[in-house]
ZABA-602838 format. One line per 2 residues: for each residue x, y, z of C-alpha. Coordinates in nm, 2 decimals, padded with zeros to 4 digits. Example, Ala and Ser with C-alpha at 12.3 -4.5 7.8 and 13.67 -1.06 7.14 Angstrom:
BEGIN
01.23,-00.45,00.78 | 01.37,-00.11,00.71 $
//
This chain:
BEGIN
03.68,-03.14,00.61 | 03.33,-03.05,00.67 $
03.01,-03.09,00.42 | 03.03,-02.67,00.36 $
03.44,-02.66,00.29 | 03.34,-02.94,00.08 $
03.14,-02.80,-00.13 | 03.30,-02.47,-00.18 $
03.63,-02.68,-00.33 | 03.38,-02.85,-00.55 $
03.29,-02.50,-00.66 | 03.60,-02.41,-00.73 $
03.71,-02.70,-00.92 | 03.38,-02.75,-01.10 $
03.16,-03.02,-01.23 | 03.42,-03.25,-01.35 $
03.56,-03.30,-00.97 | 03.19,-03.46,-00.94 $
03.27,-03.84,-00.91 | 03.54,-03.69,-00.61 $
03.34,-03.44,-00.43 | 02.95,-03.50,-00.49 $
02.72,-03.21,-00.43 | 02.44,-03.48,-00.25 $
02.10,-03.32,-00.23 | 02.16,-02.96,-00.09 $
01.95,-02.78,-00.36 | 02.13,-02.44,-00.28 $
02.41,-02.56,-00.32 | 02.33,-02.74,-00.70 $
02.17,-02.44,-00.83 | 02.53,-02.20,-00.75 $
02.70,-02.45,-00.94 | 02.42,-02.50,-01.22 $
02.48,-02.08,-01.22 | 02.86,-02.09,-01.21 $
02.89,-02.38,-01.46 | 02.63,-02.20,-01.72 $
02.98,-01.92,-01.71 | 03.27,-02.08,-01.66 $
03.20,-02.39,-01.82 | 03.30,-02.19,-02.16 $
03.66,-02.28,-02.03 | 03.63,-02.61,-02.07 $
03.71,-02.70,-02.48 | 03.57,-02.89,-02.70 $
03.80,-03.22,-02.66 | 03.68,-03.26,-02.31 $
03.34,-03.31,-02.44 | 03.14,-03.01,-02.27 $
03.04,-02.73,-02.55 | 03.14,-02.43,-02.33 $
02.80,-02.23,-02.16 | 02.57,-02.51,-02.29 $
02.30,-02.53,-01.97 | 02.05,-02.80,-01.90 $
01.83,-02.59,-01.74 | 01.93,-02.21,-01.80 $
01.95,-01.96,-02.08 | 02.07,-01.61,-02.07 $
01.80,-01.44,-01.91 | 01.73,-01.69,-01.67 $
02.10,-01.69,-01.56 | 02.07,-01.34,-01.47 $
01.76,-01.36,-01.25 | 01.96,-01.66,-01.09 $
02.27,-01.45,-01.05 | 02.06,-01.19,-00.86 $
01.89,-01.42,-00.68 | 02.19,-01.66,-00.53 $
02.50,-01.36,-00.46 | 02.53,-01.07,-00.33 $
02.58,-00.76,-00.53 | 02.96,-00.73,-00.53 $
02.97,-01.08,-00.65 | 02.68,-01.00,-00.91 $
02.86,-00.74,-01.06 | 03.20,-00.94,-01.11 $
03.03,-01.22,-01.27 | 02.83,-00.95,-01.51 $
03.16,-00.83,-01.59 | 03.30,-01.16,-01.65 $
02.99,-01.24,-01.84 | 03.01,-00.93,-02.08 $
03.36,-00.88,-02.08 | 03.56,-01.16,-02.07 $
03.29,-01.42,-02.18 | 03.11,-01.18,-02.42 $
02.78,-01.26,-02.35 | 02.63,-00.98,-02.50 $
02.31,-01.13,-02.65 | 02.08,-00.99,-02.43 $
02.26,-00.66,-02.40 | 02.34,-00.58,-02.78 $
02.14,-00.79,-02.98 | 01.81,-00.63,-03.06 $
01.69,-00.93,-03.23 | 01.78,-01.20,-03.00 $
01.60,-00.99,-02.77 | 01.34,-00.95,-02.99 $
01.31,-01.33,-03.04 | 01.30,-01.40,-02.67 $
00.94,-01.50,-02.52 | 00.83,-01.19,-02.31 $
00.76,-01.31,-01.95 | 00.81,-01.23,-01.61 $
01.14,-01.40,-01.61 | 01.27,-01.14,-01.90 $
01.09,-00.87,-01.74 | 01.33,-00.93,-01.43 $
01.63,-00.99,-01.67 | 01.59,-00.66,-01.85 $
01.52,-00.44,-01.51 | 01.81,-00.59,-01.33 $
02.03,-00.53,-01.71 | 01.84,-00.20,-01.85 $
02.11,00.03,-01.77 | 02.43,-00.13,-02.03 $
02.15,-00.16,-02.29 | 02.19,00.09,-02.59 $
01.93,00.26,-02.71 | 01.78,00.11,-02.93 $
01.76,-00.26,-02.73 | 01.65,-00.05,-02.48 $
01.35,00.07,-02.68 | 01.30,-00.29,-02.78 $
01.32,-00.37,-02.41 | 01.04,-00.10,-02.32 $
00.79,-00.28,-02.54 | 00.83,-00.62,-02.39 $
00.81,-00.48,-02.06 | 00.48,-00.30,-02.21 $
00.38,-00.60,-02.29 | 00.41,-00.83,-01.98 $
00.32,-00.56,-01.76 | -00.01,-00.58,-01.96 $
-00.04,-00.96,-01.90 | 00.02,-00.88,-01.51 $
-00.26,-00.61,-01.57 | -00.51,-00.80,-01.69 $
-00.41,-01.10,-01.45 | -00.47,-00.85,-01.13 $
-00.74,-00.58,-01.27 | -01.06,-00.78,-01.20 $
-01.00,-00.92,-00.92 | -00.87,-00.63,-00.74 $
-01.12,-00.42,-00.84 | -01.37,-00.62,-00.77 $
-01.17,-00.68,-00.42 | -01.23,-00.35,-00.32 $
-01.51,-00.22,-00.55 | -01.79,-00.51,-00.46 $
-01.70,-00.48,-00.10 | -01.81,-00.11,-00.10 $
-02.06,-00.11,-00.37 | -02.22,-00.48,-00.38 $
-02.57,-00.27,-00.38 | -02.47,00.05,-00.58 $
-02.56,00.28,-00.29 | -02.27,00.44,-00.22 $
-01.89,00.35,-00.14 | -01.83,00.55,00.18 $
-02.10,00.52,00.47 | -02.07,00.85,00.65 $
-02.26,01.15,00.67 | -02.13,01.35,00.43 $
-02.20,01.09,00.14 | -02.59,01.03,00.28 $
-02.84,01.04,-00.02 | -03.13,01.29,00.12 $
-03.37,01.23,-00.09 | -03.39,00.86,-00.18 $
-03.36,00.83,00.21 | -03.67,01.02,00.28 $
-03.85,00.81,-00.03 | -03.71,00.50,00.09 $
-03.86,00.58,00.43 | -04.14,00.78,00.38 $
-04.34,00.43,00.48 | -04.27,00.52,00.82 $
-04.39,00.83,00.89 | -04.45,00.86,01.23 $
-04.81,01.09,01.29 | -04.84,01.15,01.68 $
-04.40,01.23,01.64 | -04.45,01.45,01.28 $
-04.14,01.31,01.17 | -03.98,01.00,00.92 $
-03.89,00.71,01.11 | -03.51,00.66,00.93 $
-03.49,00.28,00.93 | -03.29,00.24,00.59 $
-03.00,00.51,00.52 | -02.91,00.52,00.16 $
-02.54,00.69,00.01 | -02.45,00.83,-00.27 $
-02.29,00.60,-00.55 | -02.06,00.85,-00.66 $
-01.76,00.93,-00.44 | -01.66,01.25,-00.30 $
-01.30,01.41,-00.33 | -01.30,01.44,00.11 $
-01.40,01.06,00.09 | -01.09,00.90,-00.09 $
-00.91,00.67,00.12 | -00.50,00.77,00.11 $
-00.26,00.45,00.00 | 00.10,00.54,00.00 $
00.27,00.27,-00.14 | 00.65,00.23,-00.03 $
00.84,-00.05,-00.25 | 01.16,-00.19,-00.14 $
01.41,-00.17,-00.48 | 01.69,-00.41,-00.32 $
01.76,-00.70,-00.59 | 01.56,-00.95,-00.35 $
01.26,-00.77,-00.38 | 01.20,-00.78,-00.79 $
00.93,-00.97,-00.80 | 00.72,-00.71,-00.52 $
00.86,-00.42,-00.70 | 00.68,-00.55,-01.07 $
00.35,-00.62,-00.89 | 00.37,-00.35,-00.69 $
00.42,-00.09,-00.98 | 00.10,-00.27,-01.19 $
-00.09,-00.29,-00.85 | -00.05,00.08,-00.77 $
-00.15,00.16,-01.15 | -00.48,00.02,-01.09 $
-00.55,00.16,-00.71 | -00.50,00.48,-00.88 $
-00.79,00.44,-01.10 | -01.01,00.32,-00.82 $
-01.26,00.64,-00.79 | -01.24,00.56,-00.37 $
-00.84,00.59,-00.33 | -00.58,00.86,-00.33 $
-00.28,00.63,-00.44 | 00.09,00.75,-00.41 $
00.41,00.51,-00.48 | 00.76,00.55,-00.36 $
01.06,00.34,-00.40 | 01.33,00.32,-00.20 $
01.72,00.13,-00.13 | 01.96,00.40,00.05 $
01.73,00.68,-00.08 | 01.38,00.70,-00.15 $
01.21,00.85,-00.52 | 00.86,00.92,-00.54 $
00.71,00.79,-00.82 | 00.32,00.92,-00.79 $
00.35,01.14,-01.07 | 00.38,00.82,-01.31 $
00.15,00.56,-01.11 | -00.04,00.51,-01.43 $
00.21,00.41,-01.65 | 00.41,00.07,-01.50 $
00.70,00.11,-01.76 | 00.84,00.41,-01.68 $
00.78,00.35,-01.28 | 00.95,00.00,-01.37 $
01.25,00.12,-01.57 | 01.29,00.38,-01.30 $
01.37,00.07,-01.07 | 01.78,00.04,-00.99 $
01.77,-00.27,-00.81 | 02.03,-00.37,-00.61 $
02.27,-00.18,-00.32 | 02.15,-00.14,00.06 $
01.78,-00.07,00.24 | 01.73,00.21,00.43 $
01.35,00.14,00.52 | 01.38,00.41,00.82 $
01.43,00.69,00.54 | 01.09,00.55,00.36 $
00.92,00.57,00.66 | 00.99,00.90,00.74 $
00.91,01.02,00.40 | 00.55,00.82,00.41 $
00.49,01.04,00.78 | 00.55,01.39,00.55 $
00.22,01.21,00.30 | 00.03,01.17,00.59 $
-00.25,01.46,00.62 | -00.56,01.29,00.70 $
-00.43,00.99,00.93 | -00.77,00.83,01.03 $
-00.84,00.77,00.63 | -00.45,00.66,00.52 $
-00.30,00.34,00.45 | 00.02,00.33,00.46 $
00.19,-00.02,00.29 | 00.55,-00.07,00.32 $
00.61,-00.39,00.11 | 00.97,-00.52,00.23 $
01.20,-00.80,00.36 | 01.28,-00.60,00.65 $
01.65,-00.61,00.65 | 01.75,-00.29,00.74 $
02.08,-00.18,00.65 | 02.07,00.18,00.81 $
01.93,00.25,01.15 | 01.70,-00.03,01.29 $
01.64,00.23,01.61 | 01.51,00.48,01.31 $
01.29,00.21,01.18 | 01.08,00.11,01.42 $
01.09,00.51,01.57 | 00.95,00.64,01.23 $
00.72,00.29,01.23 | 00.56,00.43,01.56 $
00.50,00.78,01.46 | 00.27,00.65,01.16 $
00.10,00.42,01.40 | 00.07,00.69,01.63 $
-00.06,00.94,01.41 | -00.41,00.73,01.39 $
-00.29,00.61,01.04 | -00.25,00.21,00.92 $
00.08,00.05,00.89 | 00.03,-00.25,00.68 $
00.35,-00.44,00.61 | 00.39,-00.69,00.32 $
00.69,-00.93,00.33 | 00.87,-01.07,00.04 $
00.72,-01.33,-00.15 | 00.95,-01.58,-00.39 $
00.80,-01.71,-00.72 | 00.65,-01.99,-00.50 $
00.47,-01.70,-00.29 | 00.71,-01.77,00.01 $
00.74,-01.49,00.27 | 01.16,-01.43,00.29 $
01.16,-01.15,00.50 | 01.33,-01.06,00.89 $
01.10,-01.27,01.10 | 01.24,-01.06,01.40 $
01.16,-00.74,01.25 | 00.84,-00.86,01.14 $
00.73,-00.94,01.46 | 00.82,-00.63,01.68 $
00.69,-00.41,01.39 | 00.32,-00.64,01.49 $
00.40,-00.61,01.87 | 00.41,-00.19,01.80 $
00.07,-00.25,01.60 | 00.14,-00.28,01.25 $
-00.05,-00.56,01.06 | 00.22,-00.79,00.89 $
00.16,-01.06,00.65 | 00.29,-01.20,00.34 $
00.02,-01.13,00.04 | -00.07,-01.18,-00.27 $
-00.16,-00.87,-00.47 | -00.50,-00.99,-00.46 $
-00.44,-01.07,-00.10 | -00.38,-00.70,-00.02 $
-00.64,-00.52,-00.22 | -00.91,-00.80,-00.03 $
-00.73,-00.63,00.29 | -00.75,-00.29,00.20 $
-01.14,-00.33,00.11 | -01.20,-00.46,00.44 $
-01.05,-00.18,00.60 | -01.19,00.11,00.40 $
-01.53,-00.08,00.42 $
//
């Protein structure tokens, strides 16, 4: 047999067929049966010396993220069903105070938006404040820095965000260069311009936001909802944020509050990016001062021909295409490589960023 049919009968037969059929060192492999074992290890009784569910490295909400992370959805809902119904791990689910007791942190945060929807009320209302809470933490982590990302590029002397004629401080301009007035021409020699510090509506720079919801995307979809929270309160940009899997909900009207746009998440179930696109080409009005930032792994599930059609239209339009790649908790791009390239031979910019990353990008840009 070969090393893979291997290990998928030492799968099936579990930790105790170890001594037969090692695992070796294929991490993928260990951490599917570290996830399988955490399940159906409560079949295994007491006499045989294993405390059913008893994990060496999980707990409950870390077993979920794992489940998300290592199957694919049919699979993910079978073992949640098992899990709930046939194992009755309801803790998380049902218990208000074990929820309660858990530390709130991004792996919970994950837990309860891939688990929101079997939650009762009231652990849902108990679930809304931790995600309150750590979307707080992820606030505070990002605000400066993003800010000052995009406000100190544009302001690092206080004259003036936008340099273009409309925002052109008359006055101060003519003091600042009234040194060089010019007798034999009758007229101010204009060496220094100076702009107006405060922004003008017909100056904001347009960020639509599109956020892939499938379940390998979590950890873009949290940062992207605190991340689009703070653009909006940037004086310079017009922020908008969509989410999308087969279909695509706009979420603008609750960009300043990251719980509901998070609890609005249903994670999981195909990616139609094509259908996102097209939805970010009807937001585009003023192409030569919109940024449009689809923040995806690129495997399309619908039309790939539709993609990269509705791709070129924003391109074409005089608009920005910036494209953000998944990032893993190690800040590892896992994204269609393929798709990612032809979307920068059509003249996208692609790259796999930080939060902090993109907002240093998006100052340079509207700079």
């Amino acid at each position: 047999m070969d090393r893979d049919a291997l290990n998928r009968w030492r799968l099936i037969l579990g930790r105790f067929s170890e001594n037969q059929l090692p695992i070796g060192d294929d991490r993928g492999v260990i951490e599917i049966d570290e996830t399988m074992e955490f399940l159906y290890g409560r079949e295994y009784n007491e006499e045989m010396g294993v405390r059913g569910g008893d994990s060496r490295m999980l707990n409950v909400p870390k077993w979920i993220t794992k489940v998300r992370e290592l199957f694919p959805v049919e699979v993910v809902e079978i073992l949640e069903n098992h899990a709930l119904e046939k194992y009755n791990m309801k803790e998380l689910l049902t218990d208000k105070e074990v929820l309660e007791k858990l530390e709130p942190n991004k792996d919970l945060l994950k837990s309860i938006l891939q688990m929101k929807d079997l939650m009762n009320s009231d652990v849902l209302d108990a679930a809304k404040r931790i995600v309150k809470k750590v979307a707080m933490e992820i606030q505070k982590e990002l605000e400066n820095e993003i800010k000052e990302s995009i406000v100190g590029k544009l302001d690092k002397s206080n004259q003036g965000y936008l340099k273009n004629k409309n925002n052109i401080d008359i006055k101060r301009t003519i003091m600042k260069n009234l040194k060089n007035y010019n007798n034999d021409l009758g007229k101010i020699i204009v060496e220094k311009v100076i702009y107006n510090s405060r922004i003008k509506s017909n100056n904001k720079w347009n960020i639509v936001i599109a956020v892939d919801e499938s379940g390998s995307m979590i950890n873009s979809v949290i940062h992207s909802a605190v991340m689009a929270g703070i653009f909006a309160s940037l004086p310079m940009l017009k922020t908008k944020l969509i989410i999308f899997d087969t279909e695509v909900v706009d979420l603008s009207e609750y960009i300043d509050d990251p719980v509901r746009t998070m609890m609005s998440v249903q994670l999981g179930g195909g990616t139609h990016i094509f259908k996102a696109l097209g939805y970010c080409n009807e937001l585009i009005t003023e192409p030569q001062k919109t940024i449009v930032v689809l923040i995806s792994d690129l495997y399309e599930n619908g039309s790939v021909t539709a993609m990269y059609r509705e791709a070129q239209k924003i391109i074409d339009s005089g608009a920005r295409l910036m494209v953000l790649t998944s990032l893993d908790d190690t800040c590892t791009g896992i994204y269609d490589k393929q798709a990612a390239q032809n979307l920068r031979n059509m003249g996208a910019d692609v790259a796999a960023l930080t939060p902090e990353g993109l907002s240093k990008w998006i100052a340079e840009i509207i700079s």
